[in-house]
N, C-alpha and C positions, 0 to 999 in steps of 0.2 A: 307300436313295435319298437325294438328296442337294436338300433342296427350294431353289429360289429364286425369290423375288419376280420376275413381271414387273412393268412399267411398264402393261401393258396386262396386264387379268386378266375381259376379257368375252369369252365365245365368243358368234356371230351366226348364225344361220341355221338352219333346221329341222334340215336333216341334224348338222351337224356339236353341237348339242347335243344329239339322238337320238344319236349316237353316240357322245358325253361319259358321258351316263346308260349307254346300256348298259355300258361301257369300265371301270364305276365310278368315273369323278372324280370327287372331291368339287365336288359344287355348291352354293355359299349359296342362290341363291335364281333363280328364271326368271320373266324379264315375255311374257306376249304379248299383243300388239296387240289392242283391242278389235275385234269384226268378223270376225277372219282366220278362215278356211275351216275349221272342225271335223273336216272328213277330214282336213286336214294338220297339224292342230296335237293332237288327242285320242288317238295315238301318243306324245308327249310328257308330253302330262298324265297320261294314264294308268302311264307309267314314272317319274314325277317322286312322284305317289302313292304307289308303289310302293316307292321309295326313301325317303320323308318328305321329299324337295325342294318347300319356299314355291312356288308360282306365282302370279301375280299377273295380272290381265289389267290392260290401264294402256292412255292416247290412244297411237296409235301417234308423234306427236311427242317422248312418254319414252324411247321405244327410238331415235330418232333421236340424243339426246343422248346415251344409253348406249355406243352404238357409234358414232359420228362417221364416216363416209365410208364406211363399210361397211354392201353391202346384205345386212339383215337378216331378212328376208321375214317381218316380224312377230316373231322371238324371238331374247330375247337372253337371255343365263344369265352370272350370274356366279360365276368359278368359283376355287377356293383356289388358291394359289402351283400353277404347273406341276411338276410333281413333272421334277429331271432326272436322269439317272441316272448312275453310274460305268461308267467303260470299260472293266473289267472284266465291269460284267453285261451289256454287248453281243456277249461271245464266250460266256457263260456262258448265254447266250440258246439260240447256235447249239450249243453243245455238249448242252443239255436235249434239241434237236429233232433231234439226230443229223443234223447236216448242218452243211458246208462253211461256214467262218464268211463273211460277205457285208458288208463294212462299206462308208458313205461319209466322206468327211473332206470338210468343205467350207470352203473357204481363205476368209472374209472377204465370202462372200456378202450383200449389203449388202439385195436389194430382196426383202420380206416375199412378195407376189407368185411369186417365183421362188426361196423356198425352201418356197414349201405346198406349189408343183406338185412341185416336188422330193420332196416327202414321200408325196404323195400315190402318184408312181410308183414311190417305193421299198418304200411300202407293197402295191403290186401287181406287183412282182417280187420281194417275199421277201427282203429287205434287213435284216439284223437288228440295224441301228441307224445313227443317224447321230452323227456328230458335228460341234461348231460352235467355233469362238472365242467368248470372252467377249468379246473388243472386237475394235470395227470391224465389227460381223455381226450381219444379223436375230437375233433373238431368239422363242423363241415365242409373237406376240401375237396381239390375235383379229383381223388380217388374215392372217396365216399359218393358224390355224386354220381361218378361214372358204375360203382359197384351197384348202386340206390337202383339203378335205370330206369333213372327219371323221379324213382316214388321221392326224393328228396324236396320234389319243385312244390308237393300233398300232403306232408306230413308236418305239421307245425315242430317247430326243435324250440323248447327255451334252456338257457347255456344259464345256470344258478352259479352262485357262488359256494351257497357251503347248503348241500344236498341233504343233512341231518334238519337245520331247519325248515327245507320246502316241506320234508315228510310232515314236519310238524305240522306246519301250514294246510297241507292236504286232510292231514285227520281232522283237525279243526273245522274242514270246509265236507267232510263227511265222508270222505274218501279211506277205505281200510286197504295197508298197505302189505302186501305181500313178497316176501322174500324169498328168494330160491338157496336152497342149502342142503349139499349132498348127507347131510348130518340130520337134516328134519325127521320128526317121525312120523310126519304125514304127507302120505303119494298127494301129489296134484291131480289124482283121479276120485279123492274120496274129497276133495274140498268142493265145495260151491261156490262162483264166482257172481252170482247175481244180483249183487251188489256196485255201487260205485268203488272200482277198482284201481290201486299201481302197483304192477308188476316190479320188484327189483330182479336185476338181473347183472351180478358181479362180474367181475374185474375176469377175464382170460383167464391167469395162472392162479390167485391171490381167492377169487371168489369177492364176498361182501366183504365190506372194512366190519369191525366190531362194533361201532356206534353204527351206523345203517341198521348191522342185523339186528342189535337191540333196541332198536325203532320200529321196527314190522308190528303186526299187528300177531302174523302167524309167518311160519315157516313152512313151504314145503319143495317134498324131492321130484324129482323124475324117479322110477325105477330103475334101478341098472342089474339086469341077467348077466351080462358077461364080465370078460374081467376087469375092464377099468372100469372107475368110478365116475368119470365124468363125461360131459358132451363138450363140443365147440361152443362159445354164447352163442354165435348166431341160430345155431342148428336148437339148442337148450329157448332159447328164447322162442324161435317161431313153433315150437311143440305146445308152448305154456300159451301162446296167443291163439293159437287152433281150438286148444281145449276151450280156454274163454268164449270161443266163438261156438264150438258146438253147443257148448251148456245153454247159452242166449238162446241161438236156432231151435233150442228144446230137441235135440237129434241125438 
């Protein structure tokens, strides 16, 4: 694996550092709030023991500084560089679990927000990995974590450098790559996905860059009935990973 430094290196909130400790991250060290509920925090403590993970109880004003704008419901952990991984061991994944490889690409996804949720649904349709840009793109910090809840600890992330060549790479390794474009002329309801698949899925405002969409294999839309033309990613993203999912289940 291939580690890199975030900027931000606290994960926030009961689940999602219950779900660090089981996952085995490494964690330096976990504050929780003086006061907080013993039913909901002595699951952790007891797993952080168990691990030899520091806990600390501390005023809940220290976890306010630890994690800034993020609610934390009493515990914060801080936790070693995010480990990210190669693009290879995201097919190497699906090839272990004897199953259809399931990838996402995500084109420059900027708001941390909408790439947890993203993680989080990818994590609960069986998605066996994401991929991001180094630049111009969330990264995994503890608001993606805490938004993830917890699915960040399940979902392998590899962090590319220039996203136009992984495609290449991926078609080469047999993987056909699919683009979402309010402009397609084909619904995501009349394609097939039962094939080794990557989902792209653009940028918030901007959509795909022009080199990405002219790397796809195919293009397609969502429908849109009413008046605007587009969805949220996250929301656009977990619709296109459902469908993936029904067509497999044969449903």
């Amino acid at each position: 694996m291939t580690v890199e430094t975030n900027q931000e290196e606290m994960i926030a909130g009961k689940h999602p550092v219950l779900e660090a400790l089981k996952s085995g991250r490494e964690l330096n060290k976990i504050w929780i709030a003086e006061g907080s509920q013993k039913s909901l925090t002595q699951p952790i403590v007891a797993e952080a023991k168990k691990q030899g993970v520091v806990v600390q109880f501390v005023d809940k004003r220290k976890l306010d500084g630890l994690a800034p704008g993020v609610t934390h419901q009493g515990v914060v952990a801080q936790a070693a560089a995010y480990a990210y991984v190669e693009v290879e061991e995201l097919l190497e994944r699906a090839a272990k679990l004897g199953q259809t490889p399931f990838l996402l690409l995500l084109d420059e996804i900027e708001d941390p927000h909408n790439l947890g949720s993203i993680l989080r649904t990818a994590e609960c349709t069986g998605v066996h990995g994401v991929v991001i840009p180094k630049r111009r793109s969330a990264g995994l910090t503890a608001t993606v974590l805490k938004t993830s809840a917890g699915a960040a600890e399940h979902v392998p992330v590899a962090r590319v450098t220039n996203l136009a060549q992984t495609i290449d790479k991926l078609k080469e390794a047999g993987v056909w790559v699919a683009g979402t474009d309010v402009g397609a002329a084909q619904s995501v309801y009349s394609m097939k996905f039962d094939m080794p698949l990557a989902i792209v899925i653009g940028n918030e405002s901007k959509g795909m860059g022009r080199l990405i969409r002219e790397k796809c294999d195919f293009l397609v839309k969502l429908p849109m009935l009413g008046q605007l033309n587009s969805l949220n990613a996250s929301v656009a993203a977990g619709v296109l990973m459902y469908e993936v999912v029904r067509q497999r289940l044969g449903v």
